[in-house]
N, C-alpha and C positions, 0 to 999 in steps of 0.2 A: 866087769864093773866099770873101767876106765873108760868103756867104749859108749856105756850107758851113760855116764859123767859125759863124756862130750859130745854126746845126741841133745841131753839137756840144758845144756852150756850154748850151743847154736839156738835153740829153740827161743831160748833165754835172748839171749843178742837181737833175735830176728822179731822178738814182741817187743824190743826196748828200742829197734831201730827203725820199726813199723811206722808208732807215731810218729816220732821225729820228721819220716817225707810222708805222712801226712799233715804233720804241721808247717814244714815247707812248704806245703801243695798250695795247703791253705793261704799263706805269708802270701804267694807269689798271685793266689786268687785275690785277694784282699786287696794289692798295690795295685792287679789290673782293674778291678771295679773302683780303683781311689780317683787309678787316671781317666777312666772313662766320664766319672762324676765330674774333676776336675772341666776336661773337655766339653761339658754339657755345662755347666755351669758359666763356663766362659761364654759357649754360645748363646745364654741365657740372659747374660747382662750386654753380649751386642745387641741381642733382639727383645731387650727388656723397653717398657713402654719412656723410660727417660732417655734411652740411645735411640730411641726412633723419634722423640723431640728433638735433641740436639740438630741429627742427619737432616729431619726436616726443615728445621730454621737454617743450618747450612745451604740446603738445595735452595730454598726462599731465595736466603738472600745472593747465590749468585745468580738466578732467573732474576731478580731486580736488576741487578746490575748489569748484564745482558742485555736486557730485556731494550727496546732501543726507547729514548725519551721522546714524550710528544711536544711538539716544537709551539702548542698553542697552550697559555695560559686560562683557565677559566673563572669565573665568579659567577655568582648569585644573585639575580639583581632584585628578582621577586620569588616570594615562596609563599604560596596559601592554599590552604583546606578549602574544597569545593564541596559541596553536594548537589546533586541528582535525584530529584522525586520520581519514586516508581513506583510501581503499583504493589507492589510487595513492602514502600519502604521508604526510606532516603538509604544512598547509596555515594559514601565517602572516597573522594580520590583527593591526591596531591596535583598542584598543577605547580611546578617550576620555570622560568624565567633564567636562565641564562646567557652570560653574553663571554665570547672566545677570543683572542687575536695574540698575534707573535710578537705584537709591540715594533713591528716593521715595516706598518702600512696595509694590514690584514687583520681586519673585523669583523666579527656575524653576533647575529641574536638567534637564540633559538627558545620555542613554547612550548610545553608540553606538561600533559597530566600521564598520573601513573599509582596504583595502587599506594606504591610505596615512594618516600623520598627518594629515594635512590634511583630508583626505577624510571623516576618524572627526569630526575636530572641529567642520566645517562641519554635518555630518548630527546630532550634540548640541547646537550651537546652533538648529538650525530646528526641535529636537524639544524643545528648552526653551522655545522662542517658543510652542510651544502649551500648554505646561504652565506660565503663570504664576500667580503667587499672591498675592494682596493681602496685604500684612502691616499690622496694625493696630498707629502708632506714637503714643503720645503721652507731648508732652515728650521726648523721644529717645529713648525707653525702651517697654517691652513694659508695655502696662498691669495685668497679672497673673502671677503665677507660672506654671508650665507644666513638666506632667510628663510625655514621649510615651515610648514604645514600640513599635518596630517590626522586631522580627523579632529577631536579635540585640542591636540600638543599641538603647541608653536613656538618654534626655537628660534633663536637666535647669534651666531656666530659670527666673532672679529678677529681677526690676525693680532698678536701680540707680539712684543718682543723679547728678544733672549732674556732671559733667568725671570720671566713674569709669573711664570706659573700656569697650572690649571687652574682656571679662577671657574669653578661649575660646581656642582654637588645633587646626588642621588644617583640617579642611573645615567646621568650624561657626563661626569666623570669617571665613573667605569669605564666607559665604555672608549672613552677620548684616550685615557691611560693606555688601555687594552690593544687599541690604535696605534699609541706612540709617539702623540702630539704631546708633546712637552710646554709649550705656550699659546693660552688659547683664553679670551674672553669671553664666556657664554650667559644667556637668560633664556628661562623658560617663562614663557608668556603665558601659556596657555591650562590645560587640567595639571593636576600633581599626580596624574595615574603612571604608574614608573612603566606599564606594557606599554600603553601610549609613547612616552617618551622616550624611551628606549628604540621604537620601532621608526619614531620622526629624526630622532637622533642620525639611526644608517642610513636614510634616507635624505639627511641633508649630506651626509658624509659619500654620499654615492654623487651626488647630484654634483658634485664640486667641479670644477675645470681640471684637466691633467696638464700639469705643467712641468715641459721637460728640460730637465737642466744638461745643459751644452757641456762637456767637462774640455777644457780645452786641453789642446795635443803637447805633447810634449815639444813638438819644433817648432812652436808657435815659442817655446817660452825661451828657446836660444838666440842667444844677441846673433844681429847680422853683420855681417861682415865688414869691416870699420873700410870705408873709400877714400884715401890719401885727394886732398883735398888742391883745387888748380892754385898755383900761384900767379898774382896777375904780372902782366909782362911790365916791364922797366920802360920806362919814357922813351929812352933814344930808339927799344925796338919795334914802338910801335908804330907802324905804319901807315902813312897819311896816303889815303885813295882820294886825291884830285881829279873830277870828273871833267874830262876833256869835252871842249865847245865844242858841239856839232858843226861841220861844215856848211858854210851857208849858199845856197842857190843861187843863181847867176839871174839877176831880174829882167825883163822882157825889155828894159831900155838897153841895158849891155848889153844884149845879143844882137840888139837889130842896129845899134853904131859897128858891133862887129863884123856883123855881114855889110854894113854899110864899106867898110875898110879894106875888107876882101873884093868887093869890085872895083874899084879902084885900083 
């Protein structure tokens, strides 16, 4: 009987301690599926669609800043809706007017049409990049007057002086800005078409004299050497040159009483 009591007594234990590591098993399945969610969720919210805005705007902006800056400024100087009659139609493009420079003596226009604004503008600037034009500045001003012509426009330009200003407006101050000309008196004679004057404009700006300025040397600008100056001599030393009387020739009457005395 006692042996039968503790066949039932283990039996008893071994149903009661069953569960128990299978609710451990469980417990320890449960923490590993908590951390594995955990882990995926975290990967979840790096590769979520607001962490991939952030990283982006990040990456942005240090390719901007990288990125190296272009050394020309640009403007707009005309912008207008074209159309094209086709046989299908009219057919809509942009045409831009652009003009570019460093503001350091480097200017272009460029013209161009293009589906899109963008498109026209892009294509005027890389068609101005090939057309630039050295403008000759001294003293912030155009070294000469300047009288062009081109086609309709006729411009006009005077040298000015320091703090005058741009005295111009439309697209020949653009473009004189753009240049770097700081004082400059202009008039437009001729149409008010801004592609005209724009194009007369480079074209007086081309046509100018190139005047080079001499920058002088630096040993030009040191003093020379200071020369200890003669003192005049004192009365008593200086010396009186009395030109001695030439000897005078024995004239043809004394010679011939001479020889007369000699024979004798």
């Amino acid at each position: 009987m006692a042996e039968e009591k503790k066949v039932a007594e283990t039996k008893d234990k071994a149903l009661v301690e069953k569960p128990k590591a299978d609710v451990a098993v469980k417990k320890d399945a449960a923490v590993a599926k908590a951390g594995e969610k955990a882990v995926v969720a975290k990967d979840a919210v790096g590769k979520s669609v607001y962490g991939e805005k952030k990283f982006a705007k990040k990456r942005r902006k240090n390719f901007e800043r990288d990125k190296p800056q272009d050394e020309f400024e640009q403007k707009i100087v005309d912008l207008a809706r074209v159309t094209r009659v086709m046989a299908g139609g009219k057919r809509m493009r942009f045409r831009a007017c652009v003009a570019i420079g460093n503001k350091k003596g480097k200017v272009g226009v460029g013209l161009a049409k293009g589906a899109d604004v963008t498109i026209a503008v892009t294509k005027a600037v890389a068609q101005a990049k090939k057309e630039l034009v050295d403008v000759s500045i001294v003293n912030e001003t155009i070294p000469h007057e300047v009288y062009q012509k081109t086609g309709a426009a006729k411009i006009l330009f005077k040298p000015a002086r320091k703090g005058k200003g741009v005295i111009a407006g439309g697209a020949v101050r653009i473009i004189l800005e753009l240049a770097g000309v700081n004082n400059i008196t202009s008039k437009i004679l001729g149409t008010n078409n801004k592609v005209s004057i724009a194009k007369c404009t480079i074209e007086a700006l081309a046509g100018m004299k190139k005047v080079e300025v001499k920058e002088k040397k630096k040993a030009d600008y040191k003093e020379a050497p200071k020369v200890a100056a003669k003192k005049p001599l004192a009365k008593k030393e200086v010396k009186k040159t009395e030109k001695k009387p030439a000897p005078k020739k024995p004239t043809a009457k004394k010679t011939a009483s001479k020889k007369a005395s000699e024979k004798k």
